[in-house]
C-alpha positions as a LaTeX table, in Angstrom:
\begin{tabular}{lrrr}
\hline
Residue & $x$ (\AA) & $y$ (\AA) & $z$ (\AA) \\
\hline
Unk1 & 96.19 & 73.26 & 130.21 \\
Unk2 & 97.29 & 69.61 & 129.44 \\
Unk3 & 101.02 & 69.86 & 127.98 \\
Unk4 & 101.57 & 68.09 & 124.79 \\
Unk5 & 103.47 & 64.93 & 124.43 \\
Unk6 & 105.40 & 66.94 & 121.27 \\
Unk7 & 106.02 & 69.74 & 123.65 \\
Unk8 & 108.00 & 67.45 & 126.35 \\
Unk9 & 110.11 & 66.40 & 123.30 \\
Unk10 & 110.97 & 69.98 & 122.27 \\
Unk11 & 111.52 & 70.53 & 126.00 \\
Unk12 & 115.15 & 69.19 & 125.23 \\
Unk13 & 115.90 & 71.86 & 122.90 \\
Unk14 & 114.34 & 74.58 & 125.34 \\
Unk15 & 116.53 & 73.24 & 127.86 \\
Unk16 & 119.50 & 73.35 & 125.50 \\
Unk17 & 118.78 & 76.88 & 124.58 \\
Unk18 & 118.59 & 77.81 & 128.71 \\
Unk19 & 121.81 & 76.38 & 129.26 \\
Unk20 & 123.47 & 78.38 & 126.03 \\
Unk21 & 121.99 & 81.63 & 127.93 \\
Unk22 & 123.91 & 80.91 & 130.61 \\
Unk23 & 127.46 & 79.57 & 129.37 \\
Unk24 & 127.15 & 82.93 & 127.55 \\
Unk25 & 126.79 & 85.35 & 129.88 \\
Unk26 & 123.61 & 86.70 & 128.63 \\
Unk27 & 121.97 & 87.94 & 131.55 \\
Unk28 & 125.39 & 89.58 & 133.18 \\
Unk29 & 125.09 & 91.48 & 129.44 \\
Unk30 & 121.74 & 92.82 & 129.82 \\
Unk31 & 122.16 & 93.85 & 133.64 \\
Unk32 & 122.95 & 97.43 & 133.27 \\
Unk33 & 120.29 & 98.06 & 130.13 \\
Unk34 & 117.98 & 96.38 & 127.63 \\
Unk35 & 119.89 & 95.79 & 124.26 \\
Unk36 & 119.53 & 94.24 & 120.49 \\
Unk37 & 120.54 & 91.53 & 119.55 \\
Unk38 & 123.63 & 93.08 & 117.61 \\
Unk39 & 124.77 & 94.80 & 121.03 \\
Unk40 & 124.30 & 91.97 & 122.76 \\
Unk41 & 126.48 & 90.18 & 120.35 \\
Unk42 & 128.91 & 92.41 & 120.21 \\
Unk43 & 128.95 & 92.36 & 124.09 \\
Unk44 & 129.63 & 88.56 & 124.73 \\
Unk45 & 131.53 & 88.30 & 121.10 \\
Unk46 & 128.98 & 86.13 & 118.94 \\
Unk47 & 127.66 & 85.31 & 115.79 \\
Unk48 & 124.58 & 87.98 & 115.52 \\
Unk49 & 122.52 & 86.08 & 113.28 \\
Unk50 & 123.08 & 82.86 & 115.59 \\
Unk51 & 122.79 & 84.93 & 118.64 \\
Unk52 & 119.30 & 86.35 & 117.67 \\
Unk53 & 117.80 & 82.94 & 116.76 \\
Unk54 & 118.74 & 82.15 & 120.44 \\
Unk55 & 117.25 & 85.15 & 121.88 \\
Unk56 & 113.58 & 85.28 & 119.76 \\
Unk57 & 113.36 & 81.09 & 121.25 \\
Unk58 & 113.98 & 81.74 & 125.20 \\
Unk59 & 112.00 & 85.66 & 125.16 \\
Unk60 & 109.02 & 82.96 & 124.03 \\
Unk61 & 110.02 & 81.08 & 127.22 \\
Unk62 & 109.34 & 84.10 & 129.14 \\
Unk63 & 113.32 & 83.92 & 130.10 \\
Unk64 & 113.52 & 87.73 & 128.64 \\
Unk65 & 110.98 & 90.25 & 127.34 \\
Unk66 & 111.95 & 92.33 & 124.02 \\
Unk67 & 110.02 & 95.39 & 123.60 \\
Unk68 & 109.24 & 96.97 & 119.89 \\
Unk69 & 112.28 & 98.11 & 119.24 \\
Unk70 & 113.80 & 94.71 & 119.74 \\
Unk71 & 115.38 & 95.17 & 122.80 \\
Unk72 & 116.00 & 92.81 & 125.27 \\
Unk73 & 115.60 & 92.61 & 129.11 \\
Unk74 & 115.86 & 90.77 & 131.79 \\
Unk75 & 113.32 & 89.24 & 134.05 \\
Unk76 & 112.72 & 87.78 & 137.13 \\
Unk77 & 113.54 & 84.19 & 135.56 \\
Unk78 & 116.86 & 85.40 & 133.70 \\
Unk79 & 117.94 & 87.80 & 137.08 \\
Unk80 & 119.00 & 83.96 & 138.06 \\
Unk81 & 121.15 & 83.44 & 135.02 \\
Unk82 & 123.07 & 86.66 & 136.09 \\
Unk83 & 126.08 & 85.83 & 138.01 \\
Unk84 & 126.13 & 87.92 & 141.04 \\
Unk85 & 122.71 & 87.39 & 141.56 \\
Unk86 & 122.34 & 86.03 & 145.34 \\
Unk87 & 120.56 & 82.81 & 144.02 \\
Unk88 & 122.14 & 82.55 & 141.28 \\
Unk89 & 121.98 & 79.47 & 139.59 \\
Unk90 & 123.58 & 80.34 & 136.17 \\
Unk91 & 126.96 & 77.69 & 136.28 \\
Unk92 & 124.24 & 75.16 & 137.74 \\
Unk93 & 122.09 & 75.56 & 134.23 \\
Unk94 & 125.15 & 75.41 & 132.31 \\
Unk95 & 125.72 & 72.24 & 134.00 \\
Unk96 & 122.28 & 70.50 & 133.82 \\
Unk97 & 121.48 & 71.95 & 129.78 \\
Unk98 & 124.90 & 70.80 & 128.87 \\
Unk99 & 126.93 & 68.01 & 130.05 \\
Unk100 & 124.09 & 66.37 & 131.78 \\
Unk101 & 121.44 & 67.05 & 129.04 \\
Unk102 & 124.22 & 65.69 & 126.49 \\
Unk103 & 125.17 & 62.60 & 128.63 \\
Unk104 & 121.24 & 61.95 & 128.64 \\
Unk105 & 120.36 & 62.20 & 125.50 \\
Unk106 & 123.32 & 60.06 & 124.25 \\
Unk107 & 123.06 & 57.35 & 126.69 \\
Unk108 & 120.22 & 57.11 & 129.16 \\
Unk109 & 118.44 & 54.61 & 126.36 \\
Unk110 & 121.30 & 52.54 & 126.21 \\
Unk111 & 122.00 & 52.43 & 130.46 \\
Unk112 & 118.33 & 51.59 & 130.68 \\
Unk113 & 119.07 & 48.37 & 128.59 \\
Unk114 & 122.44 & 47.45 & 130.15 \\
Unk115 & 121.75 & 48.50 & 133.43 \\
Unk116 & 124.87 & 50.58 & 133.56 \\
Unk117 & 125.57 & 54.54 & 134.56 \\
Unk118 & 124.88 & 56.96 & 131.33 \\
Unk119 & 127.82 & 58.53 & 131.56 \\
Unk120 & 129.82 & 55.49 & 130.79 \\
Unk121 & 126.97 & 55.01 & 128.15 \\
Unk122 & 127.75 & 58.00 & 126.57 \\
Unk123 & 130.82 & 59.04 & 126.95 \\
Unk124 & 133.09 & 55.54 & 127.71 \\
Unk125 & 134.13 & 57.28 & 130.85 \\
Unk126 & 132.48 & 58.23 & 134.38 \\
Unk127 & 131.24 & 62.03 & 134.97 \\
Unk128 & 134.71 & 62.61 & 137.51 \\
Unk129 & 137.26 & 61.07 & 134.52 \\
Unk130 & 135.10 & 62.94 & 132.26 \\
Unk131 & 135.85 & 66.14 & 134.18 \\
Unk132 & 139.58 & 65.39 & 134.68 \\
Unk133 & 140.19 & 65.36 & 130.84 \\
Unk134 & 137.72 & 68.65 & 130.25 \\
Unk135 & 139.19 & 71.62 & 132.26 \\
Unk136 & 136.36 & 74.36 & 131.21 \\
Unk137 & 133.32 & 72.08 & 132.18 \\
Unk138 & 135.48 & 71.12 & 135.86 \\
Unk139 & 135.57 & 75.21 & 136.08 \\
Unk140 & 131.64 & 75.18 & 135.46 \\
Unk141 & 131.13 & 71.60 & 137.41 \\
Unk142 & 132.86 & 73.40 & 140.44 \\
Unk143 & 130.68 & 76.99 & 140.44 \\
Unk144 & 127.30 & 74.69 & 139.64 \\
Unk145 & 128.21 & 72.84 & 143.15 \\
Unk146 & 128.31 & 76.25 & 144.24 \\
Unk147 & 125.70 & 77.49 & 142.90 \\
Unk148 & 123.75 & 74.08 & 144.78 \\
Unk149 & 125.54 & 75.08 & 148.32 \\
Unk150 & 124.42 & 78.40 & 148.59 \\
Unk151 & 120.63 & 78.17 & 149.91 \\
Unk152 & 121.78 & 75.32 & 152.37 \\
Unk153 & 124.45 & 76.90 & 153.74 \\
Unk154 & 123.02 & 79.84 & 154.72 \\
Unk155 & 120.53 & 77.14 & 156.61 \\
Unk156 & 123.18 & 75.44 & 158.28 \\
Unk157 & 125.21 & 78.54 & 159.57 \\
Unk158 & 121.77 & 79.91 & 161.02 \\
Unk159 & 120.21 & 76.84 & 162.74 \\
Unk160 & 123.33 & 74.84 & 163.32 \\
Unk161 & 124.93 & 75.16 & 166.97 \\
Unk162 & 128.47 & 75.91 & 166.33 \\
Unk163 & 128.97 & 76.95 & 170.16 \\
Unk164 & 131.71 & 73.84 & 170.79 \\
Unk165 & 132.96 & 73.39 & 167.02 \\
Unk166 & 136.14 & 74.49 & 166.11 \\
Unk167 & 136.91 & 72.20 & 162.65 \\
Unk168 & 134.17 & 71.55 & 160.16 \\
Unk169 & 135.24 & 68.84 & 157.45 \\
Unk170 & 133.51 & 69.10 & 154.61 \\
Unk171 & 133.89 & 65.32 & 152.83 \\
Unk172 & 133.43 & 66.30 & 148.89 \\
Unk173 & 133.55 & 70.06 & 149.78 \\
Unk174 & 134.29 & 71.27 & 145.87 \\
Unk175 & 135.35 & 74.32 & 146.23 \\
Unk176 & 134.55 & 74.78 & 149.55 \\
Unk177 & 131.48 & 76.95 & 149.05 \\
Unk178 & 130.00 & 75.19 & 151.63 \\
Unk179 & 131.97 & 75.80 & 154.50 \\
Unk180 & 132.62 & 79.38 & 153.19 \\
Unk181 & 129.37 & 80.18 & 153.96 \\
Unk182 & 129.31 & 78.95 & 157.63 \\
Unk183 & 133.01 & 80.66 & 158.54 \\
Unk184 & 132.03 & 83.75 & 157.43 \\
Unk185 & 128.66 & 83.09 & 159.89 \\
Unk186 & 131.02 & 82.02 & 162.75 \\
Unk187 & 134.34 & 83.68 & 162.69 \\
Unk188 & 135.82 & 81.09 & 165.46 \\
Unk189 & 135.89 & 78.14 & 162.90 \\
Unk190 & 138.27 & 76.00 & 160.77 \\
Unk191 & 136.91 & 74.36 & 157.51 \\
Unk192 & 139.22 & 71.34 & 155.99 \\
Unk193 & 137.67 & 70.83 & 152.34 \\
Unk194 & 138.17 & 67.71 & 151.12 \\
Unk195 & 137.87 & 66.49 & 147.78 \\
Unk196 & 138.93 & 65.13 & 144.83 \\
Unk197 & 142.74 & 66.49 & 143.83 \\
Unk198 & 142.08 & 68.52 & 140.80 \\
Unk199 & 139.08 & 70.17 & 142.41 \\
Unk200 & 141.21 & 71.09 & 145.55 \\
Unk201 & 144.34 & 72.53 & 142.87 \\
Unk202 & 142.08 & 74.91 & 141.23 \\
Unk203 & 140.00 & 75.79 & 144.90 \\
Unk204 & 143.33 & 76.18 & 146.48 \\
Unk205 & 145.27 & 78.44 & 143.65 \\
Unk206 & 141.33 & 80.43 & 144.00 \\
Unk207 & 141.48 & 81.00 & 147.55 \\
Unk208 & 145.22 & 82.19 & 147.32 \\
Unk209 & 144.39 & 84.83 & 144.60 \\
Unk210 & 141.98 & 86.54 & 146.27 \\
Unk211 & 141.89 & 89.24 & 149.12 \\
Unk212 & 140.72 & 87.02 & 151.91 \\
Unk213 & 143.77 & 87.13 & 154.37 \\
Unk214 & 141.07 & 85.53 & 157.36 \\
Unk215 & 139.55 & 82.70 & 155.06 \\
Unk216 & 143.40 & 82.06 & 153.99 \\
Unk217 & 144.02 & 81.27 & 157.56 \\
Unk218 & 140.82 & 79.14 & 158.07 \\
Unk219 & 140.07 & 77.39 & 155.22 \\
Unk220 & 142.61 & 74.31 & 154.03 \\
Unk221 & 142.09 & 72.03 & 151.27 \\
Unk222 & 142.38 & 68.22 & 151.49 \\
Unk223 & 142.96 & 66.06 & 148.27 \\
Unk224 & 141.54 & 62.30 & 149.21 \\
Unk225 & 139.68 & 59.83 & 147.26 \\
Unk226 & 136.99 & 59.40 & 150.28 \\
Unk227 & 136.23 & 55.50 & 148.86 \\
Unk228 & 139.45 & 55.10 & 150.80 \\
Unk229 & 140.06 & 57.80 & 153.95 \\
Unk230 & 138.59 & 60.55 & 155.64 \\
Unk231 & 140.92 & 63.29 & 157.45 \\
Unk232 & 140.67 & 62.93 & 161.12 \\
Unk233 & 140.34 & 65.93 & 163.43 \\
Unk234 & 136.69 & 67.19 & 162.98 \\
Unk235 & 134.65 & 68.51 & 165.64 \\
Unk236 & 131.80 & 68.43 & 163.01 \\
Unk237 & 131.97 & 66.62 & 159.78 \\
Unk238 & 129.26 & 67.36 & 156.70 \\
Unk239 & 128.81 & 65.39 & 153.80 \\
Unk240 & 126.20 & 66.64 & 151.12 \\
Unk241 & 125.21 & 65.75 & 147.94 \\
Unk242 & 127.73 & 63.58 & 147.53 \\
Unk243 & 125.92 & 59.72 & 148.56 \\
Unk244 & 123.00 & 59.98 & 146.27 \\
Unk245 & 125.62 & 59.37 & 143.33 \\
Unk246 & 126.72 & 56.29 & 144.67 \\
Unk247 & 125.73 & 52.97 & 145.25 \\
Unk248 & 124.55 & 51.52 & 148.40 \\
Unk249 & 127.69 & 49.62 & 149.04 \\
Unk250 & 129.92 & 52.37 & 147.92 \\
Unk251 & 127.48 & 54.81 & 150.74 \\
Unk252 & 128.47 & 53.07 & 153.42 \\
Unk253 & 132.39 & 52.24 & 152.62 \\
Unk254 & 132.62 & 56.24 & 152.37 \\
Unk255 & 129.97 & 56.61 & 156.15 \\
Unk256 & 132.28 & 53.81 & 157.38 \\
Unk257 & 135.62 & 55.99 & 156.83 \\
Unk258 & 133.76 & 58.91 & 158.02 \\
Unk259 & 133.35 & 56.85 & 161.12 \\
Unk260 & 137.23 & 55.43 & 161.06 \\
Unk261 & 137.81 & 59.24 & 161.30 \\
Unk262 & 135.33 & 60.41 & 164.07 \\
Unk263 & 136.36 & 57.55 & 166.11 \\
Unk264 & 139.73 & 59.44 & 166.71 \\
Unk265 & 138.04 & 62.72 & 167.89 \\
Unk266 & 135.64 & 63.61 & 171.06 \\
Unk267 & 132.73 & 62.31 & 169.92 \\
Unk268 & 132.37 & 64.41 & 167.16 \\
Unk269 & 128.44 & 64.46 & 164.82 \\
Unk270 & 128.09 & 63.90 & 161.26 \\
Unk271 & 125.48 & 65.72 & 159.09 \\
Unk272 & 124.55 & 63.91 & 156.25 \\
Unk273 & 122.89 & 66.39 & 153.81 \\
Unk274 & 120.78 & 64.67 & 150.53 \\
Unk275 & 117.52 & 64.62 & 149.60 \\
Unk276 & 115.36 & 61.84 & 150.66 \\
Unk277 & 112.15 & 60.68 & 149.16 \\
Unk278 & 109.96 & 61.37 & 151.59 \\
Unk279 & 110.55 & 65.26 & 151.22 \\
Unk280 & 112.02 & 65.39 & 148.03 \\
Unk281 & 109.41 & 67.15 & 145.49 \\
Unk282 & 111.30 & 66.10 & 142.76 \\
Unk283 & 111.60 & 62.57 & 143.79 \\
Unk284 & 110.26 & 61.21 & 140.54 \\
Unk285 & 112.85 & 62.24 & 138.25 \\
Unk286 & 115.69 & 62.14 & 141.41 \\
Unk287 & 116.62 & 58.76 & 140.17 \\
Unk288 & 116.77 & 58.73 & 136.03 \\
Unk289 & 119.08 & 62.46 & 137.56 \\
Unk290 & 121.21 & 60.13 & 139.80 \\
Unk291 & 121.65 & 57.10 & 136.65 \\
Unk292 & 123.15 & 60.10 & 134.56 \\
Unk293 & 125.65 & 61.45 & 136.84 \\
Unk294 & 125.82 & 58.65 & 139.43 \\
Unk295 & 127.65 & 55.38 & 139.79 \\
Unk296 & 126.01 & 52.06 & 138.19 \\
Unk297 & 122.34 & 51.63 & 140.83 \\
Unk298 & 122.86 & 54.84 & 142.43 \\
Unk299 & 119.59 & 55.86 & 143.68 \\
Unk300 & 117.54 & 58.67 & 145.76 \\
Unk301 & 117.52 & 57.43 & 149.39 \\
Unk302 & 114.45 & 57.19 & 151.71 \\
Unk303 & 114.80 & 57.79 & 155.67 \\
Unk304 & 114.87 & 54.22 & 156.06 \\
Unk305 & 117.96 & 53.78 & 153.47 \\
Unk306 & 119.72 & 55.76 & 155.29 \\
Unk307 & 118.90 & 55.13 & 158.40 \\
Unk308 & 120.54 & 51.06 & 157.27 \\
Unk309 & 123.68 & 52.51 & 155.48 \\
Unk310 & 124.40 & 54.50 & 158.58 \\
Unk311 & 124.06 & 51.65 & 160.80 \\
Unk312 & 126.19 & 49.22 & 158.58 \\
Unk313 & 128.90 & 51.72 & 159.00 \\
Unk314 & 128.84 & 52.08 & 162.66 \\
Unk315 & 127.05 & 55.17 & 163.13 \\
Unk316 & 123.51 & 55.98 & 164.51 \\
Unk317 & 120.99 & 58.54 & 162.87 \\
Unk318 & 119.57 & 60.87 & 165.96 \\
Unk319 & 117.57 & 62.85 & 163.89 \\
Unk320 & 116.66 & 63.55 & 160.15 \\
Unk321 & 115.17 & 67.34 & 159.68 \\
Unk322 & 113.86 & 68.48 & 156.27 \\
Unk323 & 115.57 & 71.68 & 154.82 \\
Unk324 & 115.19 & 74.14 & 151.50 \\
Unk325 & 116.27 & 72.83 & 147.92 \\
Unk326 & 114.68 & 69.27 & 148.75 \\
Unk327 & 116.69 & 68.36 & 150.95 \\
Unk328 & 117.29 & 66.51 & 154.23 \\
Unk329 & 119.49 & 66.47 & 157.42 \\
Unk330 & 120.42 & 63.37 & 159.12 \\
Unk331 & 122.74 & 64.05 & 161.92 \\
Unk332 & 124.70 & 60.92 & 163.26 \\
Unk333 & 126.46 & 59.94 & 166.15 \\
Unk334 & 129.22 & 57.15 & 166.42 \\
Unk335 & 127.11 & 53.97 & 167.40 \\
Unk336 & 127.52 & 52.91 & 170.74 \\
Unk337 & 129.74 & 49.29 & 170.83 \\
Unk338 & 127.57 & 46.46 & 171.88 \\
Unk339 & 128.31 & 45.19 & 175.41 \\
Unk340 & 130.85 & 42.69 & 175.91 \\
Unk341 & 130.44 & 39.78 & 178.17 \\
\hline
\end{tabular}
């Protein structure tokens, strides 16, 4: 059935009401029983008038079922929302329907006309000042990178050979979800997390709250702004999701102090983990997603893109393999030095 132009426009205030779901905690309410609308209030401490306007528009969305009584439950969709749910993707929604739907519809008109990054457009300031000044959505900007680590990860600690790793570097780690997921996989490893330093503060004071004594002793956090230096002393280094929201010329300044790093080590590989147009099934939205929370012309690559970046910084793609959640590994190698006469 063809979709309605009018029903792409509401689409903004279904994707709104997704995102409340989410910040709220619905779905963690519901996940012992089906309840009204005035338990559910009661549970997550809202308005119940408010809170069952909210509920009758996303159980038409299919996001819950309510039965005759009125009650509401979960289903397959809204099991996601819930936050112990293995793919979970709740703090990822909050992300996307909030800040990024907000930043959109305030300033992707205007960027389109200037040629500038929305966030500026909207907001005067870029998405990481943004999140410097706004601790709550860093919290939620921190578990939706999370949330976007967990189905590659479990990828990469399967099919990766960690035989002769010891230290993984993760360059724009967050909060190290990432490399969580492959020490737990591989109990001989070291992960260095490095990222910006208010995402390493609240990873760090995480990490040393909880139980973990082993992941205490293998996991470090590195504050660096990466436009500048990478930590040396990697056997392996990843980088993912991280170029797509920069330019070209800012890609390869950051690949070309990935390589200043490498260059100290024994011959140590690079995996450079973004989607890529050719396998990207979202590819024709990828780049109006990488205006809003991207530099100024930051755009999806192709294997070609970065198969040019990589070489402008010194480093030589050996393979590219596609992977779940659109996207791609390119593993690199330090470029060999051209001959000298």
């Amino acid at each position: 059935m063809e979709v309605s132009l009018l029903s792409h426009v509401m689409g903004s205030i279904s994707s709104a009401a997704i995102g409340a779901v989410a910040r709220l905690g619905i779905a963690d309410a519901l996940a012992d029983r089906p309840k009204t609308g005035a338990e559910i209030a009661e549970a997550i401490e809202a308005d119940q008038v408010s809170l069952e306007s909210l509920m009758q528009a996303v159980a038409a969305l299919g996001i819950f079922t309510v039965d005759e009584d009125r009650r509401y439950a979960n289903t397959a969709a809204s099991e996601q929302l819930k936050s112990d749910h293995p793919q979970s993707i709740r703090h990822l929604a909050s992300l996307i329907c909030g800040l990024y739907g907000q930043a959109a519809a305030g300033g992707l008109a205007k960027a389109v006309k200037d040629g500038t990054a929305v966030m500026p457009a909207a907001f005067g300031v870029s998405l990481y000042e943004y999140l410097e000044n706004d601790a709550e959505t860093s919290r939620i900007f921190d578990l939706a990178m999370q949330d976007w680590s967990r189905p590659i990860g479990v990828v990469l600690a399967e099919h990766v050979p960690f035989e002769d790793v010891r230290v993984v570097v993760d360059v724009g780690g967050g909060n190290g979800a990432l490399l969580k997921t492959i020490l737990a996989a591989h109990p001989h490893l070291h992960g260095v997390c490095v990222d910006r330093p208010d995402t390493c503060r609240r990873a760090e004071a995480d990490l040393r709250a909880s139980d973990d004594e082993d992941l205490k002793q293998r996991l470090t956090y590195r504050p660096a702004d990466i436009l500048k230096e990478i930590p040396e002393g990697g056997d392996l280094y990843l980088i993912k999701n991280v170029l797509h929201d920069w330019s070209s010329e800012s890609s390869v300044r950051i690949l070309s102090n990935i390589r200043t790093a490498m260059a100290a080590g024994d011959n140590p590989t690079l995996l450079v983990i973004d989607p890529l147009a050719e396998h990207d099934s979202g590819a024709a939205f990828r780049n109006v997603i990488k205006m809003v929370v991207g530099e100024t012309h930051a755009r999806e690559r192709t294997e070609a893109d970065i198969r040019r970046e990589a070489a402008d910084a010194g480093l030589h793609v050996e393979s590219i393999t596609p992977c779940p959640a659109d996207l791609s590994v390119a593993t690199c190698k330090l470029a060999e030095a051209p001959a000298t006469v």
